[in-house]
Gaussian input, Z-matrix of N, CA and C with variables (Angstrom, degrees):
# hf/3-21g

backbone

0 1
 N
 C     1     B1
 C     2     B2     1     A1
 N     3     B3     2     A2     1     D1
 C     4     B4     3     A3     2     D2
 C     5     B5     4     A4     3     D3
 N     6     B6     5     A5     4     D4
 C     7     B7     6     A6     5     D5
 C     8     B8     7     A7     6     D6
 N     9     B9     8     A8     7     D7
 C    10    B10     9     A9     8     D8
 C    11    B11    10    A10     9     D9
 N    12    B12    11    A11    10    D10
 C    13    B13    12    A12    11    D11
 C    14    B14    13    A13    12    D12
 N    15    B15    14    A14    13    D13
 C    16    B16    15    A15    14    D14
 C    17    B17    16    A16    15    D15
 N    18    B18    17    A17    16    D16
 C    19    B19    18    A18    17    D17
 C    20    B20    19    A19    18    D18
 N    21    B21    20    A20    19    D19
 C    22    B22    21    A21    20    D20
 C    23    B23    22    A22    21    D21
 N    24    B24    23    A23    22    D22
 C    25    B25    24    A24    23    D23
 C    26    B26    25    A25    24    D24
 N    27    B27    26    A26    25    D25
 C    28    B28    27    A27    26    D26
 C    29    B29    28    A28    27    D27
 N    30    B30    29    A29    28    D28
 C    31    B31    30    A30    29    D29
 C    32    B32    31    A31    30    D30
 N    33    B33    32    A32    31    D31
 C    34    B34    33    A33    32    D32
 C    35    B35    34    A34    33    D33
 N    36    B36    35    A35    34    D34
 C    37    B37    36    A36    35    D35
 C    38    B38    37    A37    36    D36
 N    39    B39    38    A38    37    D37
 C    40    B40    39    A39    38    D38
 C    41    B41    40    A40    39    D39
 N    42    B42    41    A41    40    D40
 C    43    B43    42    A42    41    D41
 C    44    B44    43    A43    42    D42
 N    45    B45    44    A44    43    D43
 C    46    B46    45    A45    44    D44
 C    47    B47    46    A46    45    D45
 N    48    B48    47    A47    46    D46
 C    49    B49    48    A48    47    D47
 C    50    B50    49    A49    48    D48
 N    51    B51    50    A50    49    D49
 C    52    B52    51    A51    50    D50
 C    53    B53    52    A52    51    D51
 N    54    B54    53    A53    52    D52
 C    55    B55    54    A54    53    D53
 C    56    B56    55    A55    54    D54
 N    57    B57    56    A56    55    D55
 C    58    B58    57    A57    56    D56
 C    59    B59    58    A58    57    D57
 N    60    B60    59    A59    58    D58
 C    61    B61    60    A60    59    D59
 C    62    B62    61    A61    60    D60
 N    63    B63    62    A62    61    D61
 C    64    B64    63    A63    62    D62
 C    65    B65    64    A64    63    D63
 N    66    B66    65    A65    64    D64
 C    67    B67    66    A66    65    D65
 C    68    B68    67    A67    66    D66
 N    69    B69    68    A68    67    D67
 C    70    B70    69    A69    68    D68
 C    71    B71    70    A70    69    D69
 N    72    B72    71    A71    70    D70
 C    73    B73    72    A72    71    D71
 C    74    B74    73    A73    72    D72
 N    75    B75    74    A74    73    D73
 C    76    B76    75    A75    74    D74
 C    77    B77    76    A76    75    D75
 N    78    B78    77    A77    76    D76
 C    79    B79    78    A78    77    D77
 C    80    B80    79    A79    78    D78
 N    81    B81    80    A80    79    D79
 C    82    B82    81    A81    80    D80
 C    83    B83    82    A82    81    D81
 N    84    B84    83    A83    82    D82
 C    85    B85    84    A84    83    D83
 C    86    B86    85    A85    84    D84
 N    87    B87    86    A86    85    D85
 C    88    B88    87    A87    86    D86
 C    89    B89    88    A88    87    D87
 N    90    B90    89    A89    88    D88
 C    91    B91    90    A90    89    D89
 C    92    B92    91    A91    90    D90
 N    93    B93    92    A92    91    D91
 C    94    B94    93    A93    92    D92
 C    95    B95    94    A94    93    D93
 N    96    B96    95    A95    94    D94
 C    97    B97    96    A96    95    D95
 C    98    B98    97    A97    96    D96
 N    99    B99    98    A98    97    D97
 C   100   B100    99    A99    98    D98
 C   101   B101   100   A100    99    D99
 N   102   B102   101   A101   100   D100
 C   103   B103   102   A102   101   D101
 C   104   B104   103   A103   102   D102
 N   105   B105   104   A104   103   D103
 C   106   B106   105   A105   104   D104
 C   107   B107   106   A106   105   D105
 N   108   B108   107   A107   106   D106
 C   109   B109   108   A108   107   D107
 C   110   B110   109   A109   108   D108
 N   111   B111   110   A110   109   D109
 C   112   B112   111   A111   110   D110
 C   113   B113   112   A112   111   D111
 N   114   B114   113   A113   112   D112
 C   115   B115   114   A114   113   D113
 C   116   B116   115   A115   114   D114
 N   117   B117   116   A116   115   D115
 C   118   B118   117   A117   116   D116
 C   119   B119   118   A118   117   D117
 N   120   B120   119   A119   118   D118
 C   121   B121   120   A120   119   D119
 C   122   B122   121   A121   120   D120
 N   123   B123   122   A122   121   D121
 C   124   B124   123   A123   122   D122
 C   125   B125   124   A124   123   D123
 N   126   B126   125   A125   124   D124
 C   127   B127   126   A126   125   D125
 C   128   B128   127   A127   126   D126
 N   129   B129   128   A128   127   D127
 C   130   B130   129   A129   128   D128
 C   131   B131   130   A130   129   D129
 N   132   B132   131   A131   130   D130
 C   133   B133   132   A132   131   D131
 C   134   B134   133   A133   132   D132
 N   135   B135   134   A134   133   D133
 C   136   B136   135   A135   134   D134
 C   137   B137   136   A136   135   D135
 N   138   B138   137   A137   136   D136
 C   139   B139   138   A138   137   D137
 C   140   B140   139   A139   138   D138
 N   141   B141   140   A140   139   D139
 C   142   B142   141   A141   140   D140
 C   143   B143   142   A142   141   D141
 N   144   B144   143   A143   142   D142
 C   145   B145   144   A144   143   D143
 C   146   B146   145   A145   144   D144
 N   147   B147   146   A146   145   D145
 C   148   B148   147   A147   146   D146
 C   149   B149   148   A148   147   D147
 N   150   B150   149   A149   148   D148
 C   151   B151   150   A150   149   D149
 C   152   B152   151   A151   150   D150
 N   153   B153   152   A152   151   D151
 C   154   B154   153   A153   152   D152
 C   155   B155   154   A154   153   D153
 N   156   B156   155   A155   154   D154
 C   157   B157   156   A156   155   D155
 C   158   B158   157   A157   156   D156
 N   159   B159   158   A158   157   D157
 C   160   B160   159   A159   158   D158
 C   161   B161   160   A160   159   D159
 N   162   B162   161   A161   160   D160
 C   163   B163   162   A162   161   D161
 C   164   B164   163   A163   162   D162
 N   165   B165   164   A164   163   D163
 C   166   B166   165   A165   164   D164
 C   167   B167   166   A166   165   D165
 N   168   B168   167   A167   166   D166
 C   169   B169   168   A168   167   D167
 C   170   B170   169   A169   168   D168
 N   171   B171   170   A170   169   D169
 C   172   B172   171   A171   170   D170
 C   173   B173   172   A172   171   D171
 N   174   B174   173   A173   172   D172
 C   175   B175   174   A174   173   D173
 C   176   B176   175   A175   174   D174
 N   177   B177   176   A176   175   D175
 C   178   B178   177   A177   176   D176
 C   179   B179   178   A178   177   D177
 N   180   B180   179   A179   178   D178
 C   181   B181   180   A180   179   D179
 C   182   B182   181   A181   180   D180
 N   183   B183   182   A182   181   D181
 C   184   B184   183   A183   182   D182
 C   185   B185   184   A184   183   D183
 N   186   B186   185   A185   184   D184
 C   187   B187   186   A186   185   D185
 C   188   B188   187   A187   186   D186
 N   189   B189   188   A188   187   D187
 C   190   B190   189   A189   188   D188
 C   191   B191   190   A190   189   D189
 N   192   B192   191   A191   190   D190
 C   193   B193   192   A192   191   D191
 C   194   B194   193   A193   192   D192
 N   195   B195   194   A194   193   D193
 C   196   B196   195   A195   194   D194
 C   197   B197   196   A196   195   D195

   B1=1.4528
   B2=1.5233
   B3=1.2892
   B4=1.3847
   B5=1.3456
   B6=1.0496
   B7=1.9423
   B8=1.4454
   B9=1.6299
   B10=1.6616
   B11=1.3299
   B12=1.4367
   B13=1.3676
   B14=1.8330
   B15=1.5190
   B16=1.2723
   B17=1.2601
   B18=1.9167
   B19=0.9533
   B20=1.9859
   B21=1.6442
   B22=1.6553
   B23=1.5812
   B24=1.1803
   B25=2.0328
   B26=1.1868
   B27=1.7133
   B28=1.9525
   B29=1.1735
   B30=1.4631
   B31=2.1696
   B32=1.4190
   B33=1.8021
   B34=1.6872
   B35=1.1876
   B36=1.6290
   B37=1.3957
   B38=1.8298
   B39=1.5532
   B40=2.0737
   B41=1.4267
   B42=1.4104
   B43=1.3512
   B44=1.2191
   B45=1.3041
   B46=1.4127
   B47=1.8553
   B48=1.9753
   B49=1.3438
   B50=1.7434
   B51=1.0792
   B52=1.2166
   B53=2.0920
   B54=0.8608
   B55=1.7533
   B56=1.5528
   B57=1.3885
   B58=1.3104
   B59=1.6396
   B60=1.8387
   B61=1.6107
   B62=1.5200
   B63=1.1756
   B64=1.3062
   B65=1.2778
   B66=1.7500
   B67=1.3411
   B68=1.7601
   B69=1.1115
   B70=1.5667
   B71=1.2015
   B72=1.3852
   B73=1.5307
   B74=1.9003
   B75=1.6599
   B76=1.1247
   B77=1.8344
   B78=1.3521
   B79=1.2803
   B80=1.9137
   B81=1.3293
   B82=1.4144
   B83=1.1270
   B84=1.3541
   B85=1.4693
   B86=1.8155
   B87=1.0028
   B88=1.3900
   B89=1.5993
   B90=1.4718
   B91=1.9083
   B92=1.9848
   B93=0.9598
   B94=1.6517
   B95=1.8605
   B96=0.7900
   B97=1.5928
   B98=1.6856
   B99=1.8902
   B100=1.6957
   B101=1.3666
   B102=1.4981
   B103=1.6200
   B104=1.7449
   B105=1.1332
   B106=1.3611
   B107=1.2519
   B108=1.0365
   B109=1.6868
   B110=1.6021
   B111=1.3334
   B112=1.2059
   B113=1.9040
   B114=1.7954
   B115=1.6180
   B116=1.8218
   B117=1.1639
   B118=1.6944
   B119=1.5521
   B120=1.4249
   B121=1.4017
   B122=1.5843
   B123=1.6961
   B124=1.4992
   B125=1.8161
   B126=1.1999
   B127=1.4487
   B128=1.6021
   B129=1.4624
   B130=1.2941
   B131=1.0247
   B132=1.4432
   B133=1.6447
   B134=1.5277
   B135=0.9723
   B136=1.8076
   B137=1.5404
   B138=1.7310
   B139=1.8658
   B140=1.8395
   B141=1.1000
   B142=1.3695
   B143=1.5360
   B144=1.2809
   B145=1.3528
   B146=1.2896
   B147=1.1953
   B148=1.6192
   B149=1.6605
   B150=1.5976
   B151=2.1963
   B152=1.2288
   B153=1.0374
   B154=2.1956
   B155=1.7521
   B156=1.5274
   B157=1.4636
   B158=1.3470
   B159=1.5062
   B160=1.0077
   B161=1.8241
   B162=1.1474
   B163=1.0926
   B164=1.7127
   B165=1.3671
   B166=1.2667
   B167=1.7248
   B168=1.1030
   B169=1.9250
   B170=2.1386
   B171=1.4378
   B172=1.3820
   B173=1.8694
   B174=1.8433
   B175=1.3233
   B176=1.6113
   B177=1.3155
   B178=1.5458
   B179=1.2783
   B180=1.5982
   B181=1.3347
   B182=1.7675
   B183=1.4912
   B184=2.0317
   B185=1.2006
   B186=1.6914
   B187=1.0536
   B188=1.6423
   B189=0.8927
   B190=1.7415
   B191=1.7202
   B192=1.4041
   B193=0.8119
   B194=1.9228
   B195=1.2492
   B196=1.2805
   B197=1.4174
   A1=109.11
   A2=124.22
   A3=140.39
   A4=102.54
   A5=115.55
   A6=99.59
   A7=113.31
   A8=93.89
   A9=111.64
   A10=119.59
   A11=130.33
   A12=106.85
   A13=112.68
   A14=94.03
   A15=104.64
   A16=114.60
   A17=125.25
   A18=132.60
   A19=107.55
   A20=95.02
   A21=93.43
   A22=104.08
   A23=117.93
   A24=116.46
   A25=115.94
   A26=112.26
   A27=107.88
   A28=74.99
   A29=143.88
   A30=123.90
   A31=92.30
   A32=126.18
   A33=104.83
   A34=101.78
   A35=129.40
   A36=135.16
   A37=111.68
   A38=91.04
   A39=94.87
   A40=92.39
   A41=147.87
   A42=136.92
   A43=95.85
   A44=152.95
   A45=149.87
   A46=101.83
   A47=89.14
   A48=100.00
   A49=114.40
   A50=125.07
   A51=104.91
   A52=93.23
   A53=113.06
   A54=129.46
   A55=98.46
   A56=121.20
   A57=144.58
   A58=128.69
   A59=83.82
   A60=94.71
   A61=99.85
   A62=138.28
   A63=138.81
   A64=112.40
   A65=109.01
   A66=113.04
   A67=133.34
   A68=98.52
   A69=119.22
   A70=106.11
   A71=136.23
   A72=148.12
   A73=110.46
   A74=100.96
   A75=119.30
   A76=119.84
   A77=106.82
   A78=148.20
   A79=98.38
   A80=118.89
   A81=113.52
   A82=133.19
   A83=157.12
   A84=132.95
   A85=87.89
   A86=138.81
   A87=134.25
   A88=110.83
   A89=101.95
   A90=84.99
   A91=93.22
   A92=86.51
   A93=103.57
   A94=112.44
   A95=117.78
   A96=118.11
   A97=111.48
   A98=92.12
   A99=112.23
   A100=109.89
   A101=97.67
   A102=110.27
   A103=95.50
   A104=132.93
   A105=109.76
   A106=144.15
   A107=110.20
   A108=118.40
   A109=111.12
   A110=132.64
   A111=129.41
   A112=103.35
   A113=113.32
   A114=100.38
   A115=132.12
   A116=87.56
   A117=101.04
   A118=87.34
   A119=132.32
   A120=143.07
   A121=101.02
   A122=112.10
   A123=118.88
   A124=95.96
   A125=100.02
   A126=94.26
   A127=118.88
   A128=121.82
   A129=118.61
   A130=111.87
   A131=142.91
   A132=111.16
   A133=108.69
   A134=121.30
   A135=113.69
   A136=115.29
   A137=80.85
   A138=83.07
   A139=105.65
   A140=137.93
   A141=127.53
   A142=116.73
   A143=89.45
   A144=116.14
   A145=169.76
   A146=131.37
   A147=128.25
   A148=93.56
   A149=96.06
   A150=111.59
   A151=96.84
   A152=95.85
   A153=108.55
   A154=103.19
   A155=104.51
   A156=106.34
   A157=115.37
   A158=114.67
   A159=119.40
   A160=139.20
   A161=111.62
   A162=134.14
   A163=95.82
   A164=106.47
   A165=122.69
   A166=91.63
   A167=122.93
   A168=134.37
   A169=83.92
   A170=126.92
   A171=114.66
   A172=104.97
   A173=104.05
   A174=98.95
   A175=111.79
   A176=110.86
   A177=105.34
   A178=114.35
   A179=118.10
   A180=99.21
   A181=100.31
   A182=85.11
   A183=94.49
   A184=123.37
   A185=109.55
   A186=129.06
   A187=121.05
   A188=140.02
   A189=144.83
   A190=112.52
   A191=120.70
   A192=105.05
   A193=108.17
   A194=105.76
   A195=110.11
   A196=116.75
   D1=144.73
   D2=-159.91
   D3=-97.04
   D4=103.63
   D5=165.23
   D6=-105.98
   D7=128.45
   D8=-172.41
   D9=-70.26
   D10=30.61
   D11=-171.74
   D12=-77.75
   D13=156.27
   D14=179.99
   D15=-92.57
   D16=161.91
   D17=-174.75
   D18=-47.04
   D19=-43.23
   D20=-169.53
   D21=-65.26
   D22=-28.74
   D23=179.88
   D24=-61.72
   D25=-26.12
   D26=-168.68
   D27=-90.73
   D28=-34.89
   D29=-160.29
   D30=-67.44
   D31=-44.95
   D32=-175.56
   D33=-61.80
   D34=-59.71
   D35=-158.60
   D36=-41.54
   D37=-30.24
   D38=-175.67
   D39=-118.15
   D40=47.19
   D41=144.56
   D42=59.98
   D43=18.14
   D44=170.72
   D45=-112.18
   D46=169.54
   D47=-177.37
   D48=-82.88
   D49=-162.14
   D50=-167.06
   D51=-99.28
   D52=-3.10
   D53=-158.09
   D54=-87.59
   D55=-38.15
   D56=153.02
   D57=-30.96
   D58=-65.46
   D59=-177.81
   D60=-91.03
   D61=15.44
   D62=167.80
   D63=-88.17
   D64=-49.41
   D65=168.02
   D66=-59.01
   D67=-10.30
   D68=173.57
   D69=-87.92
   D70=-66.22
   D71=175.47
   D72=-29.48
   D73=-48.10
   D74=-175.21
   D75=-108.59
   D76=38.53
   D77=-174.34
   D78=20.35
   D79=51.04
   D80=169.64
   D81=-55.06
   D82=159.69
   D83=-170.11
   D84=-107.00
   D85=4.41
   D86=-171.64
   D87=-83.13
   D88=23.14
   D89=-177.06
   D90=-127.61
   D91=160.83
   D92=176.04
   D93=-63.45
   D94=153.55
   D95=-166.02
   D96=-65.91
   D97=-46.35
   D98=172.24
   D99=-42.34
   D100=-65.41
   D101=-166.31
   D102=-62.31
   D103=-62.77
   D104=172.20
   D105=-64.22
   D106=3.74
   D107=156.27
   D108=-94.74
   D109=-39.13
   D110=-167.02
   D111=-78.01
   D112=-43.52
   D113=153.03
   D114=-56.15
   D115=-20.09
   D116=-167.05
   D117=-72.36
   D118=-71.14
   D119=176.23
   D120=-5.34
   D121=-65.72
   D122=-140.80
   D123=-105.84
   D124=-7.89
   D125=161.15
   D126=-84.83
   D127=-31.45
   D128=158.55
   D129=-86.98
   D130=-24.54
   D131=165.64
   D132=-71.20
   D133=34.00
   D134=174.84
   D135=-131.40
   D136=-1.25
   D137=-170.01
   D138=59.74
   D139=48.79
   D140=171.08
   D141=-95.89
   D142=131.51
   D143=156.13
   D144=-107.25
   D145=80.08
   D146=-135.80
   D147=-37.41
   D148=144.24
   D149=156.10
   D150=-69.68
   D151=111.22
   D152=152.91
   D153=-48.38
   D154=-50.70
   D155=-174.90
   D156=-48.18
   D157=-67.32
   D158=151.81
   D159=-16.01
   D160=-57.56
   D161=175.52
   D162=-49.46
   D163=-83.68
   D164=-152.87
   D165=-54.36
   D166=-37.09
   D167=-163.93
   D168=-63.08
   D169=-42.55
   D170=-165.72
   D171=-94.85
   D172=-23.07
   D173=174.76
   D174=-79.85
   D175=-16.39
   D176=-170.92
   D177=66.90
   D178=24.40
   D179=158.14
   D180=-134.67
   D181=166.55
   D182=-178.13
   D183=-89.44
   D184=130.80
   D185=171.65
   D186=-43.96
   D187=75.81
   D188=163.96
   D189=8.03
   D190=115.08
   D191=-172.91
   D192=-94.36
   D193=157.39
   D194=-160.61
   D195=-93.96

């Protein structure tokens, strides 16, 4: 089973902003080790997964159809 949480649910879930847990997702070196292990934690206990849809809706480009 898939659980949908969104980027803004893991920033409440880890006391961080949502700019934070983005930078973790998208492996930036700009976050503190804590803060990236303690988001890292609740992104694998959630099984999360970035939306491709999503993704592609902020990259502006299209997902490949299959």
């Amino acid at each position: 089973m898939q659980n949908n949480l969104t980027i803004k649910e893991i920033a409440k879930l880890a006391n961080s902003s949502v700019s934070t847990v983005s930078r973790v997702i998208n492996n930036s070196k700009n976050v503190s080790e804590n803060t990236r292990k303690r988001i890292q934690t609740i992104i694998d206990q959630n099984n999360f997964q970035p939306s491709m849809i999503a993704r592609s809706m902020v990259s502006k480009k299209l997902i490949p159809s299959r």
